[in-house]
N, C-alpha and C positions, 0 to 999 in steps of 0.2 A: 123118294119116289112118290111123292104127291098125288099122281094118278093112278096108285095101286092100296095107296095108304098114308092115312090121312098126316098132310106135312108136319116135320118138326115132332115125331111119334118116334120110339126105337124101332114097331116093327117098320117103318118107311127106311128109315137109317138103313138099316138090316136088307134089306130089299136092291136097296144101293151095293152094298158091300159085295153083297150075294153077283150083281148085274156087272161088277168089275170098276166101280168107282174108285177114281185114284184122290178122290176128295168127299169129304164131307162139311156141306156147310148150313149151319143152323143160327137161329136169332133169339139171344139170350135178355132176360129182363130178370130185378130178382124182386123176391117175396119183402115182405117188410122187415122180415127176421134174417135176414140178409142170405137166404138159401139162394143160388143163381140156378133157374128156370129155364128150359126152353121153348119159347113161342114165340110166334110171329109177333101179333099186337100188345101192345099195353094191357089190355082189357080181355075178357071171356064175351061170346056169342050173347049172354045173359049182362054184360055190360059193368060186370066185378071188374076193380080194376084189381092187378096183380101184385103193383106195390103198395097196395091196403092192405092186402092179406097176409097172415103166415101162412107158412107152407101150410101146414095141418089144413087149417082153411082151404085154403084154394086148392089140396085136391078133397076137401070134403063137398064141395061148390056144385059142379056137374060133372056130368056123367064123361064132358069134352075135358076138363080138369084135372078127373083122376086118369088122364092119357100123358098127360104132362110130366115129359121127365128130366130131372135135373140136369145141368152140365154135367156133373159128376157121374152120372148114370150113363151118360153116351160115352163118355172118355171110357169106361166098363167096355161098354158094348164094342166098341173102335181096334181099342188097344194096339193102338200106331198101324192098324192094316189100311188105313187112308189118313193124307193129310186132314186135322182137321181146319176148318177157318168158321173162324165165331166171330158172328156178326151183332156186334151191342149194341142193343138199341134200347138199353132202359137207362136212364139221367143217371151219371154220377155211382156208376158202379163197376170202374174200372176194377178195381182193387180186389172186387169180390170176385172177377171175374179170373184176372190173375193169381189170385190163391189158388182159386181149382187147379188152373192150367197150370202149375208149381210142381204139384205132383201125377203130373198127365207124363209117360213117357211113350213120347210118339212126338211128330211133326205136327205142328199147330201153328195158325197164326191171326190174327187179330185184326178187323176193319168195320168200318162205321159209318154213316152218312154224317157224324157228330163227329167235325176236322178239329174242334176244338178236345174232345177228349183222346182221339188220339197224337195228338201234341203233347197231352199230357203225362200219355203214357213213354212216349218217346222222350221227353225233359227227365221222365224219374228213371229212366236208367232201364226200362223194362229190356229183356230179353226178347222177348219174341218178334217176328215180324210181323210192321204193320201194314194198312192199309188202308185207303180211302175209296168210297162210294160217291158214284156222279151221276148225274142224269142229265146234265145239260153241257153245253160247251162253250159259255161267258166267259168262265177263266180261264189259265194256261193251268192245264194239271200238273203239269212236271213242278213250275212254280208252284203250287200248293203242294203238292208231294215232298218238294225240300222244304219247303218252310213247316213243314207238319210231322216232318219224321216218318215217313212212309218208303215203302219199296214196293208196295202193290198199288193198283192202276183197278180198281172196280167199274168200269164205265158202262150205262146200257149200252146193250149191243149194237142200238141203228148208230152211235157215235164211231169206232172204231175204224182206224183206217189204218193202211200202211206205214203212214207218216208219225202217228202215235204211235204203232206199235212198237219203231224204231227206234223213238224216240227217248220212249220207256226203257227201251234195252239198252240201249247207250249209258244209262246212268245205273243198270243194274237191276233194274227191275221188273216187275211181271204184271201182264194184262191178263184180267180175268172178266170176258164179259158177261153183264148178266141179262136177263131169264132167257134161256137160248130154245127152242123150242121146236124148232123147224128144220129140218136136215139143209133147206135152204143153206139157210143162216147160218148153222154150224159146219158146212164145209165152205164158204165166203170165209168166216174165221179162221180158218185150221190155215187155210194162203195164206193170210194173213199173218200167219206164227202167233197165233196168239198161245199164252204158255199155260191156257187154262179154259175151261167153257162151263161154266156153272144152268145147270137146265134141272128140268123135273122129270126129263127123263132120260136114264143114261143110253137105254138103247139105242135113240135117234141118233148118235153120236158117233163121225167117223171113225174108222178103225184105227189105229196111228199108221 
């Protein structure tokens, strides 16, 4: 809940949980000591980057740093009461990623604007489900959804139609669009059957 506290924080997490979220989803990078982290960017506001630092570091860093809490720490906090979906955005740290989520028991599953790592994950045999991030509409996503090992469909919101949504479901899959934000938009989706609305804030959001 972004706009009650500040995102990718447990108490925002907590905020969600509290507000009836049937999802939780966060953006992981890790430490140079191979800790996996949750935040948005690569970097801190003061311009640290994250996989320079060891943990120790980077929450000794700033005052926004020591807010930063591990993967490990939200799976704590969660404890299977919402799906989670962690979204990787730091180079080449699959692995570390799925160690955590190994002993996470709860619903979890995995996506990324980086189609090459999660290809990767899907070649090595991973468990969990994945998914892929879109923001434009060049390619056929179904097409890179097979070719990439994927079941979920991230698309921004102004892409979604009917026709994808359908499309998706036909091969087993789920549309989750993102940053939804406007009661607008998230009941234009819900006709839609979309099977997920990821927003920052869950109240905006119709009732089922």
């Amino acid at each position: 809940m972004p706009r009650l506290a500040r995102e990718n924080t447990l108490a925002s997490f907590a905020l969600a949980l509290d507000a009836g979220a049937d999802g939780i989803e966060l953006d992981v990078h890790a430490t140079a000591d191979g800790v996996v982290v949750v935040h948005h960017d690569p970097a801190l506001a003061n311009a640290a980057v994250i996989s320079e630092l060891s943990h120790r570091q980077l929450l000794g860093e700033t005052w926004e740093a020591s807010q930063i809490p591990t993967l490990r720490d939200v799976c704590e906090l969660v404890r299977g009461r919402a799906e989670l979906f962690v979204e990787i955005k730091g180079d080449g740290i699959e692995r570390l990623v799925t160690a955590v989520l190994a002993g996470y028991d709860g619903a979890c599953a995995i996506h990324s604007f980086d189609h090459a790592l999660i290809q990767r994950l899907a070649r090595g045999g991973t468990s969990h489900r994945l998914g892929i991030l879109c923001e434009e509409t060049d390619a056929d996503p179904l097409a890179i959804m097979a070719s990439h090992g994927a079941l979920d469909l991230w698309p921004h919101h102004p892409l979604v139609t009917r026709v994808l949504v359908d499309d998706v479901h036909s091969i087993g899959g789920r549309v989750i669009p993102w940053t939804v934000n406007e009661l607008s938009d998230a009941l234009r989706l819900s006709a839609l059957r979309v099977d997920g609305i990821c927003t920052d804030d869950v109240s905006i959001l119709p009732s089922a």
